[in-house]
C-alpha positions in Angstrom: 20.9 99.5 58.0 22.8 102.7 56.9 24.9 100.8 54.5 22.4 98.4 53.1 20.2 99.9 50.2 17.0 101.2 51.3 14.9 100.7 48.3 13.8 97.0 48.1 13.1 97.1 44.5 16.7 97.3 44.0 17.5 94.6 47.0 14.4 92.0 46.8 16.7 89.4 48.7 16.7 85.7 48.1 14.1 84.8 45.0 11.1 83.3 46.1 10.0 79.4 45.0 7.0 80.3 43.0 9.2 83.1 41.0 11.3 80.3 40.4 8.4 78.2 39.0 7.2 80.9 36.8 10.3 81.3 34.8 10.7 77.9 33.9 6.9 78.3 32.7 8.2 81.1 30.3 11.1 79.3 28.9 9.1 76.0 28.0 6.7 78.3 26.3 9.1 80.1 24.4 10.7 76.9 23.5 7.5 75.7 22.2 6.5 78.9 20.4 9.7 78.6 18.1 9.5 74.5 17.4 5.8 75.5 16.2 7.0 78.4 13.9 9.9 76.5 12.7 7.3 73.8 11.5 5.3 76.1 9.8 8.5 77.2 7.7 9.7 73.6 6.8 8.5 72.9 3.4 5.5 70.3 3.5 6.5 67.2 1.6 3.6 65.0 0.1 2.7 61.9 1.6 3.9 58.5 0.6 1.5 56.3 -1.3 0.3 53.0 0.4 1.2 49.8 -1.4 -1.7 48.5 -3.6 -3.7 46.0 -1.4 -2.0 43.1 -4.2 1.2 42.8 -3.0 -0.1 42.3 0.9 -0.5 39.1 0.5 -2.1 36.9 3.3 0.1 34.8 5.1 -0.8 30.8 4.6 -1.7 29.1 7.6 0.7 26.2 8.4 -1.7 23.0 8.7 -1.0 19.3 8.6 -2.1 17.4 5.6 -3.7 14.3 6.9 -1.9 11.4 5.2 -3.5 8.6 3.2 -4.6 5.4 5.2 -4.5 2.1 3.7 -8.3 1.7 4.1 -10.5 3.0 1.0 -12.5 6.3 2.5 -13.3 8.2 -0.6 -10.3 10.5 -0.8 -8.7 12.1 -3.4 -6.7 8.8 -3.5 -9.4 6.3 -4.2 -11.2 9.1 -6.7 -7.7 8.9 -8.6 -7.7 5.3 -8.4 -11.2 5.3 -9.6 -10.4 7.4 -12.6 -7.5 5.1 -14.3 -8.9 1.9 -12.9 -12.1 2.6 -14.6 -11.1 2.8 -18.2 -8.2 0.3 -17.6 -10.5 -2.4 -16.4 -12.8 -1.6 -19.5 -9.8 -2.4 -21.5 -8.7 -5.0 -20.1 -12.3 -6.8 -20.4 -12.6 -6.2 -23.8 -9.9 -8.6 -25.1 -11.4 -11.7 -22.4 -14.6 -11.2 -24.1 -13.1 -11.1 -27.7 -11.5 -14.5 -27.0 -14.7 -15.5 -25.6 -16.6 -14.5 -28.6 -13.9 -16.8 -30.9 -14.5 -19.7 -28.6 -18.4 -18.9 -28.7 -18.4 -19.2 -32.3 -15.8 -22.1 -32.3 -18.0 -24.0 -30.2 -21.5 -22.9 -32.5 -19.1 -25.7 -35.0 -20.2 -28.3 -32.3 -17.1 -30.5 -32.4 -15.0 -31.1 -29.0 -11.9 -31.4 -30.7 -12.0 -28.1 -32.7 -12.4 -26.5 -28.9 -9.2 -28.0 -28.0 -7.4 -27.6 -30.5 -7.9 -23.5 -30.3 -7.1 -24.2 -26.6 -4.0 -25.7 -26.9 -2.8 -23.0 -29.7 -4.3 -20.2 -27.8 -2.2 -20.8 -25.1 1.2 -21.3 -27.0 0.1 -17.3 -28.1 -0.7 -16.4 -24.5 3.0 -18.0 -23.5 4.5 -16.0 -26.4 3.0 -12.8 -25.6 3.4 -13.2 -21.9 7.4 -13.3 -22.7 7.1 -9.9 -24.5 4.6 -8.5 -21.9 7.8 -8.0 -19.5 8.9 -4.7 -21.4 5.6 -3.1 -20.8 5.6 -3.9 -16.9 9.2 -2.1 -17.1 8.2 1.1 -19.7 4.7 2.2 -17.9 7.1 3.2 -14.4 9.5 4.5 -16.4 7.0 7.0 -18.8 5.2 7.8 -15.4 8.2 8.7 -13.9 9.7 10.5 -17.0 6.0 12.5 -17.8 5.7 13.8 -13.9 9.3 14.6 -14.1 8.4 16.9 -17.7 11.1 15.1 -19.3 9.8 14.7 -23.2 13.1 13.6 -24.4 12.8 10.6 -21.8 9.4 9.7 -22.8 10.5 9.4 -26.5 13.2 7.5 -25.5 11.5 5.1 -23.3 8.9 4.2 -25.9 10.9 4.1 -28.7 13.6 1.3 -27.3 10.3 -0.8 -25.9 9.3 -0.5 -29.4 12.1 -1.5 -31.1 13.0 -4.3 -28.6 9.5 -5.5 -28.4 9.0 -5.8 -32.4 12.8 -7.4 -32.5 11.9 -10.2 -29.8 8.2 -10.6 -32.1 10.0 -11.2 -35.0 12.4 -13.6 -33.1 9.9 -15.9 -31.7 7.2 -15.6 -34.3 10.1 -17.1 -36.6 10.6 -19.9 -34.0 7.0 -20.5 -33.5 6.4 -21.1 -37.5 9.5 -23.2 -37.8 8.3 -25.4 -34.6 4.6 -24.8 -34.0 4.0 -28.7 -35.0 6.0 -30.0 -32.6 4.9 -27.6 -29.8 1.5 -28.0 -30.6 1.9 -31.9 -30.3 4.0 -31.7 -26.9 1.3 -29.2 -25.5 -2.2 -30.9 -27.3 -4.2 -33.6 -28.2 -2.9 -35.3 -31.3 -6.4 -36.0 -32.7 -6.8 -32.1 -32.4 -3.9 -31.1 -34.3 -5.3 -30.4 -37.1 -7.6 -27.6 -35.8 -5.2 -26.7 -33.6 -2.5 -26.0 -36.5 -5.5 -23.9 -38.4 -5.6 -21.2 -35.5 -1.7 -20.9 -35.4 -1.6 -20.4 -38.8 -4.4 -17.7 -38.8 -2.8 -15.8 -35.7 0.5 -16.5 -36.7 0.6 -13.0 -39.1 -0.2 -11.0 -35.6 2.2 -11.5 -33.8 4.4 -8.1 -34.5 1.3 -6.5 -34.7 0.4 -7.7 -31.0 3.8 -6.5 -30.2 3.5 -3.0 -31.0 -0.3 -3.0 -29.9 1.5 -4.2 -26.2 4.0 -1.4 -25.8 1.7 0.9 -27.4 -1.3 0.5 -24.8 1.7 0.9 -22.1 2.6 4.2 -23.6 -0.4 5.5 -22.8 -0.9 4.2 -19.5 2.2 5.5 -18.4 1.1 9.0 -19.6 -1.8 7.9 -17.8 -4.2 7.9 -20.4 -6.4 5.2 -20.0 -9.4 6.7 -22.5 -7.7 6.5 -25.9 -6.4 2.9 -25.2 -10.4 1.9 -24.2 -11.3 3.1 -27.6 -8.8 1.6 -29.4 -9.2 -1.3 -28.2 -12.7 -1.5 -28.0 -12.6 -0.7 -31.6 -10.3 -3.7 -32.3 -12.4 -6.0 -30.9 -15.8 -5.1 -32.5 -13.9 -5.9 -35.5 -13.1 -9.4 -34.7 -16.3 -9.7 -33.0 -18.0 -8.9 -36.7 -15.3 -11.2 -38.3 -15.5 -14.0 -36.3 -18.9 -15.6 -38.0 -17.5 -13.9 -41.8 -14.6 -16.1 -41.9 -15.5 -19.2 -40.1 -18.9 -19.8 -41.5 -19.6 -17.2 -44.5 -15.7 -18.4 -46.5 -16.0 -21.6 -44.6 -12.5 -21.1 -43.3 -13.3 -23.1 -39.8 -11.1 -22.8 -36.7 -8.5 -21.0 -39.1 -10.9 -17.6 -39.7 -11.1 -17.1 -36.2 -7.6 -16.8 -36.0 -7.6 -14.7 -38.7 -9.6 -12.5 -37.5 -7.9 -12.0 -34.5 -4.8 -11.2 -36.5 -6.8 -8.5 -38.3 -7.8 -6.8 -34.9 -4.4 -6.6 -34.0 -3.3 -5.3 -36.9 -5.9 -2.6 -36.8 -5.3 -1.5 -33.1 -1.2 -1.2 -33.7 -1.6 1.1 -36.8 -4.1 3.1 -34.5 -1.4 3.0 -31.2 2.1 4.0 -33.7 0.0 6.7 -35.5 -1.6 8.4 -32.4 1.8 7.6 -30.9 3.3 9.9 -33.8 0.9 12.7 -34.0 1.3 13.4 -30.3 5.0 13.5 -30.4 5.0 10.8 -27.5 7.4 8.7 -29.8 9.3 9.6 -32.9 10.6 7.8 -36.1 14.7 8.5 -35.0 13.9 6.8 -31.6 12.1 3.5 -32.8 14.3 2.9 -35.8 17.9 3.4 -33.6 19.1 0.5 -31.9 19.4 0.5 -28.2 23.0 1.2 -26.1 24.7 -1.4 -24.1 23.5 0.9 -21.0 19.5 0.5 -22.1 19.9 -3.5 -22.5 21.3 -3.5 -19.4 19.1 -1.3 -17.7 16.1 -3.2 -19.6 17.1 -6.4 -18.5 18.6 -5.7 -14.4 14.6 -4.0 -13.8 13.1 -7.0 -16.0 14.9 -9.5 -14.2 12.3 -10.0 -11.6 9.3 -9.2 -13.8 10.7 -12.3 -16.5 11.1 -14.6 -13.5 7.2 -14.3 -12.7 6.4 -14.2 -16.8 7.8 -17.6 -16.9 6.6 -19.2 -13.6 2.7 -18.7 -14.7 3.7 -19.5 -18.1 5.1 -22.8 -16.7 2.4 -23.3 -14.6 -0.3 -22.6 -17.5 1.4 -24.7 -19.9 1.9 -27.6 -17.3 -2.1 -27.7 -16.6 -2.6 -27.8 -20.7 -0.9 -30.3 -21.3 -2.2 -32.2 -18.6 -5.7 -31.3 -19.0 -5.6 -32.3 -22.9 -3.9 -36.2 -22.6 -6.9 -36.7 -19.9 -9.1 -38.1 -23.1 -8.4 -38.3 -27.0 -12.3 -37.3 -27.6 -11.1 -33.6 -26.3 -14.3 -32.9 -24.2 -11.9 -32.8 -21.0 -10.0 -29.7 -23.2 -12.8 -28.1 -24.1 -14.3 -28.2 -21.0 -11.7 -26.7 -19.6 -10.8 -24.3 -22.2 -14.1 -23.0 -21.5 -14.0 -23.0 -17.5 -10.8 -20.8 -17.8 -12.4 -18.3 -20.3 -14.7 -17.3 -17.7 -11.7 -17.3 -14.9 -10.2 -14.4 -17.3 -12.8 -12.7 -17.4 -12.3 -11.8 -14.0 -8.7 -12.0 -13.9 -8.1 -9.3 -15.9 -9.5 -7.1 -13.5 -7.4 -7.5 -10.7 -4.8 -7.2 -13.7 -6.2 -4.1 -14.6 -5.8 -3.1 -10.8 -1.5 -3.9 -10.9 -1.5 -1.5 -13.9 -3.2 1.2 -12.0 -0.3 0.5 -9.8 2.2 0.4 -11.8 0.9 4.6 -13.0 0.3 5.6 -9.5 3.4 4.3 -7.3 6.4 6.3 -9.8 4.4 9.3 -9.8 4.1 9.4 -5.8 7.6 8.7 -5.9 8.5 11.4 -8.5 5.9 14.0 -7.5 7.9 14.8 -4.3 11.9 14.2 -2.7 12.6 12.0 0.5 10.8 10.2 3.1 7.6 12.5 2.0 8.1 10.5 -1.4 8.5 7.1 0.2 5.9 7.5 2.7 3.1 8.8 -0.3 4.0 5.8 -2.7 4.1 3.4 0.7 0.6 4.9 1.6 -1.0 4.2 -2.5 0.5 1.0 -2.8 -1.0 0.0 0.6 -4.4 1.6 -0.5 -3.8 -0.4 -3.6 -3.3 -4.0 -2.0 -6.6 -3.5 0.0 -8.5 -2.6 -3.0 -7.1 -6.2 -4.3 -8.3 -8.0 -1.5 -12.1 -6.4 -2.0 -12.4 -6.5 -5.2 -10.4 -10.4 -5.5 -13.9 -11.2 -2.9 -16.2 -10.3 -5.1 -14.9 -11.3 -8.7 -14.7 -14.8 -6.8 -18.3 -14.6 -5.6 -19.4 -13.6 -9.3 -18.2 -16.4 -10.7 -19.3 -18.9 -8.8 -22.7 -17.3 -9.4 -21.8 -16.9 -12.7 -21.4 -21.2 -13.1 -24.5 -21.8 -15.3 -23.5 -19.4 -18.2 -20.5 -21.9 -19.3 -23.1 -23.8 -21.5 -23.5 -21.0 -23.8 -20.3 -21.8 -25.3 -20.6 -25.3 -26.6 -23.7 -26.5 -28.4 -22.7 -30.2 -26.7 -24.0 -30.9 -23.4 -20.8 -33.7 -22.3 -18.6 -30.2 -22.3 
C-alpha cells in the first residue's frame, strides 16, 4: 500500500464493462455525425428522368392458336372461303346461263336438228378451250404465290408468258379447227344437222383468241384474288350476248349462225376489258406479253401442266365419246337435243363446284407462301381439307336442286318429243 498510488483517480484499476459499452456508443456516433455532414457537402445531382410510358411496352402473352379443322365452323377460314367463293361462283354461273340463253333462243326456232347441230359444235369449242384452260389451272398458284410473296416482277411475268402461250396455242388450233371443222363436225354429229351445226362454228369461230385472252385474263385476277372485277366483267359480257342473241337470229335472220356470233362478240368485249384493266394496273405489261418464253418457262409450264393436261383430255374424251354417241342414236336429232338440253342444266350446277377448285387453287399457294415449314404444310393441309368438305356439302345439295329442278327443261324447246 505505501508503494501503490493512493489517489484512485489516477489508479481506477481494470475498466469496467459498461465503460466499455459507452465508448463504443461515442465512436458509432461520431462516425455517423461525419457520414451525415459529408452528405450535406456532396454536390446534389438531379434526378434521372423515367422513360416515357411508350417504350414499356407490354409483354405479349404466349398462347396457342387453335388450328383449323376440316369441318366448316364459321372461322376466319370459311369467312375467307366465303369471300372469293362468292363472286367466283357468280362468275362462273354467268357463262352456263349465257349458253343457256343461246340454246333458249335456238330452241324458240322450233326445229330438233338446229338444237343438235349447236350441240355438237358447242362441244368441239368446249374441247378446244378445255385444252387451253390448262395454263390458267397452272398461272392462278403461281400469281398467288408470286402476289403473297410481293414479287411484282413475278406477277408480270407469270401473266405475260400465259398470255403469250395461250393466244399462240388459240391461233394454232383455231387454224386447225377452220381447216377441219367439217370433218370433225361430221365424226362428232348428226349429218342431217350439219348444216346448222357448221353455222355456229362459223359464227364462234372469230372468238377464239378472244376467249383465249378472256381465259388467262380472268385467272389473273383470281390469282391476285380478285374475284369482283372478273364478276363484272363478265357479267357485262354476257348481257351483251344475252341482248344479241334474238338481234342476230331473228331481227337479220342470221339463224343458228347469229348466236354464234354473238357469242364471239361477248368475248371479244370481255378480253379488251381483261388486257386493258390488266394494263392500267400494271399486273402485266406490253415487254412481257410480246417476248417469247425461255426454254426454262416451257419446261416449267409443261412439267406442272403435265398432270392438269392429262385430266383436260380424259373429260374431253369422255364428253366427246357421249356426243357422238348420243347424236347417231336418231337422224331426226330429238335424242341430241334432248340431251343437249339435259346437260345445260347439269352445268349449271357444275360450275359451282368448279367455282369451288378455283377458290382452291387461290387459297392453298397462299397458306403455303404465307408461312415456312411444317407450319406452312400443316395450314395449306388444314384449307384444302376444309375445302374437300365444302365439296361434299355443297356437291349434296346442287344434286338435290336439280332433280327438283327436272320440270324446267321444257322451257328450252318449243317441241314437246324433246
Amino acid at each position: 500500500r505505501s508503494t501503490a498510488n493512493p489517489c484512485p483517480r489516477h489508479n481506477p484499476g481494470p475498466p469496467h464493462k459498461l465503460q466499455v459499452h459507452m465508448h463504443r456508443m461515442r465512436l458509432h456516433l461520431l462516425l455517423v455525425l461525419a457520414t451525415q455532414r459529408s452528405d450535406c457537402l456532396r454536390p446534389r445531382l438531379p434526378p434521372r428522368p423515367s422513360p416515357p410510358r411508350r417504350d414499356r411496352l407490354p409483354v405479349p402473352r404466349l398462347t396457342s392458336v387453335p388450328k383449323p379443322g376440316a369441318k366448316p365452323c364459321g372461322d376466319d377460314l370459311d369467312r375467307r372461303i366465303a369471300s372469293l367463293a362468292g363472286p367466283a361462283v357468280l362468275s362462273f354461273l354467268i357463262l352456263p346461263i349465257a349458253q343457256a340463253t343461246d340454246l333458249f333462243w335456238v330452241g324458240r326456232m322450233g326445229e330438233a336438228l338446229a338444237l343438235a347441230g349447236q350441240a355438237a359444235a358447242s362441244q368441239l369449242y368446249s374441247t378446244l378451250s378445255f385444252l387451253t384452260s390448262t395454263l390458267p389451272t397452272i398461272t392462278v398458284p403461281r400469281i398467288a404465290a408470286a402476289r403473297a410473296a410481293g414479287d411484282d416482277a413475278a406477277v408480270q411475268e407469270a401473266i405475260g408468258e400465259a398470255l403469250a402461250l395461250s393466244c399462240a396455242l388459240a391461233l394454232v388450233l383455231g387454224a386447225v379447227l377452220w381447216r377441219f371443222q367439217r370433218p370433225a363436225l361430221l365424226y362428232l354429229g348428226n349429218p342431217n344437222a350439219l348444216p346448222w351445226a357448221l353455222g355456229y362454228s362459223a359464227g364462234r369461230l372469230p372468238g377464239v383468241l378472244a376467249e383465249a385472252v378472256g381465259l388467262i385474263g380472268y385467272a389473273a385476277f383470281r390469282g391476285a384474288m380478285d374475284t369482283v372485277t372478273p364478276l363484272k366483267i363478265t357479267a357485262a359480257s354476257s348481257a351483251a350476248n344475252v341482248l344479241l342473241d334474238p338481234l342476230l337470229i331473228f331481227s337479220a335472220r342470221l339463224g343458228v349462225a347469229g348466236a354464234g356470233l354473238a357469242t364471239s362478240a361477248s368475248q371479244w368485249l370481255a378480253a379488251a376489258a381483261y388486257l386493258s384493266l390488266l394494263l392500267r394496273r400494271k399486273l402485266v405489261r406490253w415487254a412481257t406479253i410480246l417476248r417469247l418464253p425461255s426454254r426454262a418457262a416451257l419446261a416449267r409450264i409443261a412439267a406442272a401442266g403435265g398432270a392438269v393436261q392429262v385430266r383436260s383430255l380424259a373429260l374431253n374424251l369422255a364428253f366427246l365419246s357421249i356426243t357422238r354417241r348420243v347424236q347417231s342414236l336418231d337422224s331426226s336429232g330429238v335424242a341430241a337435243a334432248a340431251h343437249a338440253v339435259t346437260l345445260q342444266l347439269w352445268q349449271i350446277g357444275g360450275v359451282v363446284l368448279f367455282a369451288l377448285s378455283t377458290v382452291a387453287s387461290i387459297i392453298v399457294p397462299a397458306e403455303l407462301s404465307s408461312s415456312k415449314g411444317a407450319e406452312a404444310t400443316a395450314a395449306a393441309r388444314a384449307a384444302a381439307s376444309r375445302l374437300l368438305c365444302w365439296g361434299v356439302v355443297l356437291g349434296a345439295l346442287l344434286g338435290a336442286a336439280q332433280l327438283a329442278a327436272l320440270p324446267l327443261l321444257g322451257l328450252f324447246s318449243t317441241l314437246p318429243e324433246v
